[in-house]
N, C-alpha and C positions, 0 to 999 in steps of 0.2 A: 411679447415674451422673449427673453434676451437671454435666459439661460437655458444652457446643454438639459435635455430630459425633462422639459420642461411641459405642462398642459392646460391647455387653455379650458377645456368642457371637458367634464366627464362622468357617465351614467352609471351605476352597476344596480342589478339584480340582485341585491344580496338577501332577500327572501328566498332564495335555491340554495343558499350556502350548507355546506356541511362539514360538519366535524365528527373525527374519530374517539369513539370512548368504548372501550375496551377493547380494541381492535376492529371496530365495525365503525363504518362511517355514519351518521346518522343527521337528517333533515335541522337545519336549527331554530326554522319555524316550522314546528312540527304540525301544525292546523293546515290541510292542503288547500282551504280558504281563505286562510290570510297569505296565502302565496300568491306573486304578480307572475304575468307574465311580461317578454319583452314591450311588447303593445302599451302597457303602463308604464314603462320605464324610458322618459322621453327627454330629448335634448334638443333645444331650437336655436341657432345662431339667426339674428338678422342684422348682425350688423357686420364689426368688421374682425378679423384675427391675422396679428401680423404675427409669425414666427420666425425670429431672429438664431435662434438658439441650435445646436444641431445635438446628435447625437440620441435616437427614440426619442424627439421630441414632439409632441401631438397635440394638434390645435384642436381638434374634437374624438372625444373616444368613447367607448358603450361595452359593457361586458355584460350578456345577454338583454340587450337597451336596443332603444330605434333613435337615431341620432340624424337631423335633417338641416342642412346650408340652406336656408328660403330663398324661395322667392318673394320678396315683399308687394312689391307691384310689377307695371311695365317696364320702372325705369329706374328701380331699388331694386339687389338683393342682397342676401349673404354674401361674403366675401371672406376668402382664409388664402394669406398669402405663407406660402413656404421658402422660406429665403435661408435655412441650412440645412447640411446635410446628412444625407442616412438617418430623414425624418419623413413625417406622414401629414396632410393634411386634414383625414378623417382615416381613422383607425376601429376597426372592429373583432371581437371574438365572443367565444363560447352562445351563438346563435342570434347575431345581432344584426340589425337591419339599416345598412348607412345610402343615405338619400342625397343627392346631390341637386339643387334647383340653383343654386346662385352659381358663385365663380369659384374659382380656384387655381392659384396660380403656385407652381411648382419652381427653383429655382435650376438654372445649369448646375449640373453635378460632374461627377466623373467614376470612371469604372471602380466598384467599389464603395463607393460613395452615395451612392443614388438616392433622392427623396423621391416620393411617391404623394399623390394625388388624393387617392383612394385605399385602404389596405385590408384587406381583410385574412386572417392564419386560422380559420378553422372551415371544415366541413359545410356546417348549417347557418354562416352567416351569410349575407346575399350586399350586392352591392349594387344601388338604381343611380343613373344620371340622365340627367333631361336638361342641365345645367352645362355652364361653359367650364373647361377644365385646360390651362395653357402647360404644358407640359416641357421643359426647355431642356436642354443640352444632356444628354445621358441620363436625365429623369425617367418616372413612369407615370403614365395620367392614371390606369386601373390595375390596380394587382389583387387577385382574389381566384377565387374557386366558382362563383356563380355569381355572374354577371349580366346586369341591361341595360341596356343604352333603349331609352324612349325616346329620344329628343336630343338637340343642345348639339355641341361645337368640342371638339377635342383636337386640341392644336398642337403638333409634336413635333421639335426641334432636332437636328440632327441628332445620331446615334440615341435618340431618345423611343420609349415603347408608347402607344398610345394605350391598349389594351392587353394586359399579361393575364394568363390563363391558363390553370392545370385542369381545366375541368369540375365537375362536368356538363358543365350548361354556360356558356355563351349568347345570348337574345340582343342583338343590335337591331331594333324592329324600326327605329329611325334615328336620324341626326346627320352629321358628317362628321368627317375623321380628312384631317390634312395631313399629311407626312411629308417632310421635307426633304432634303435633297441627299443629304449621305447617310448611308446608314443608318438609317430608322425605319420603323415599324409602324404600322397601324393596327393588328390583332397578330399577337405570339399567341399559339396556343404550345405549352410544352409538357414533359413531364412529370406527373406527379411522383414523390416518392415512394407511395400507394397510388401505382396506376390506374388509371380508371377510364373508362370510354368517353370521348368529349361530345358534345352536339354544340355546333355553332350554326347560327342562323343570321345570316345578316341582310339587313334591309337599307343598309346605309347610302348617305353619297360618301366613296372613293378619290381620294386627289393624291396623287405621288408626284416627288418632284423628279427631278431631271436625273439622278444616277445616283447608282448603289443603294435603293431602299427596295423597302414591300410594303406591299398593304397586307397582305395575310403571309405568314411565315407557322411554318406549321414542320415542328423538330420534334415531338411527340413519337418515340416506336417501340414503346412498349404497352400501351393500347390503342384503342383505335378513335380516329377520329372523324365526325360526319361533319361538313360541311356543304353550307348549302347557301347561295346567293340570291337573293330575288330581286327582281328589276325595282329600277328606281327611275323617278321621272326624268332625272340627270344625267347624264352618260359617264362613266370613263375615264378621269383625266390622268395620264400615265407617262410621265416623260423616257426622255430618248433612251438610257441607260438601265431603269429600274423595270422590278417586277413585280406585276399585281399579286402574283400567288407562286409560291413554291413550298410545295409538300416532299418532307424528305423520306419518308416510307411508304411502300405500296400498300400497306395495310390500311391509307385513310379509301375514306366516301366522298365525291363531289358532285355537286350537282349543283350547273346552273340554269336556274329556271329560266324559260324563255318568255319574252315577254311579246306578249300576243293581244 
């Protein structure tokens, strides 16, 4: 796909639709059993999506749909490469569920600019990855409101975010998160416009490079946020300059579990 705004897969519900007549909005399949829900409404990449194009362009997208990158086997899967910018490589809204199993590569961007990985803009849409997500120069690998990391590899290039979060659910229960040497992140969690309380839970392995990054950065203070780390068979790895964690209000929660 080589043009601006341009989209590779796209799902919608429009068994939910509604339109206004007489001033009341009204069901447009009025039968609530011929209405789907997202679970029916399915989008499978296995093969490849190159995005050339910039500007809201979306290689897979779902509007209350479940849309999934495969994995094919051990040594096949999906693949959606993002090569312009202020674009998404899986896009979601109005209650939709995006899956990540294969790859996904994000191109350098710059401030302003940014493509993104993953994206989700509403409330009730949830974003899963178990899959590999390379996230390069002022990119973002996950931007969303409810997020999980099961599994897989998120690979984040200077000044780039590995996981953006307004809340309020954060589940990193495995995988690893690298973050490289300047100015990059591995979990932002900040604020929402409608603030909301966060819960992050991370079970990941941690790697920061040698100066000026974070692995968790947490600017959120206008509600509260719980974070909690639990041990990993891995240890650590944090070079000379950077910080594993810096929370800028005393209103969050931490706690790291000991491992025993």
């Amino acid at each position: 796909m080589a043009d601006n705004g341009a989209v590779g897969l796209f799902v919608k519900n429009n068994s939910i639709d509604q339109v206004k007549v007489a001033g009341v909005y009204q069901n447009v399949v009025t039968n609530s059993d011929d209405r789907r829900d997202k679970e029916d409404i399915v989008g499978v990449n296995k093969g490849k999506i190159t995005m050339n194009g910039s500007d809201s362009s979306v290689g897979m997208g779902a509007n209350n749909g479940t849309i999934t990158n495969a994995k094919n086997s051990a040594t096949s899967t999906g693949e959606i490469y993002v090569n312009g910018t202020k674009s998404a490589g899986m896009y979601g809204t109005k209650n939709s569920d995006l899956i990540n199993n294969g790859r996904i590569d994000v191109v350098a961007t710059s401030a302003g600019n940014e493509s993104i990985g993953m994206f989700i803009d509403d409330q009730d849409s949830t974003i899963t990855n178990s899959g590999t997500i390379n996230v390069g120069q002022s990119s973002y690998g996950i931007f969303g409101k409810t997020v999980k990391m099961t599994g897989g590899l998120i690979d984040v290039a200077d000044n780039g975010v590995g996981v953006y979060s307004t809340g309020p659910s954060v589940s990193l229960s495995a995988g690893t998160i690298n973050v490289a040497d300047n100015n990059a992140v591995g979990v932002y969690i900040a604020d929402d416009p409608d603030p909301q309380d966060t819960n992050v839970v991370s079970g990941v392995d941690m790697t920061v490079g040698d100066t000026d990054s974070f692995g968790y950065l947490i600017t959120a203070k206008n509600a509260k946020t719980n974070l909690t780390i639990n041990p990993t068979s891995n240890p650590v790895h944090l070079g000379e300059k950077n910080r594993f964690m810096f929370i800028r209000k005393r209103q969050k929660k931490f706690r790291w579990k000991d491992c025993k």
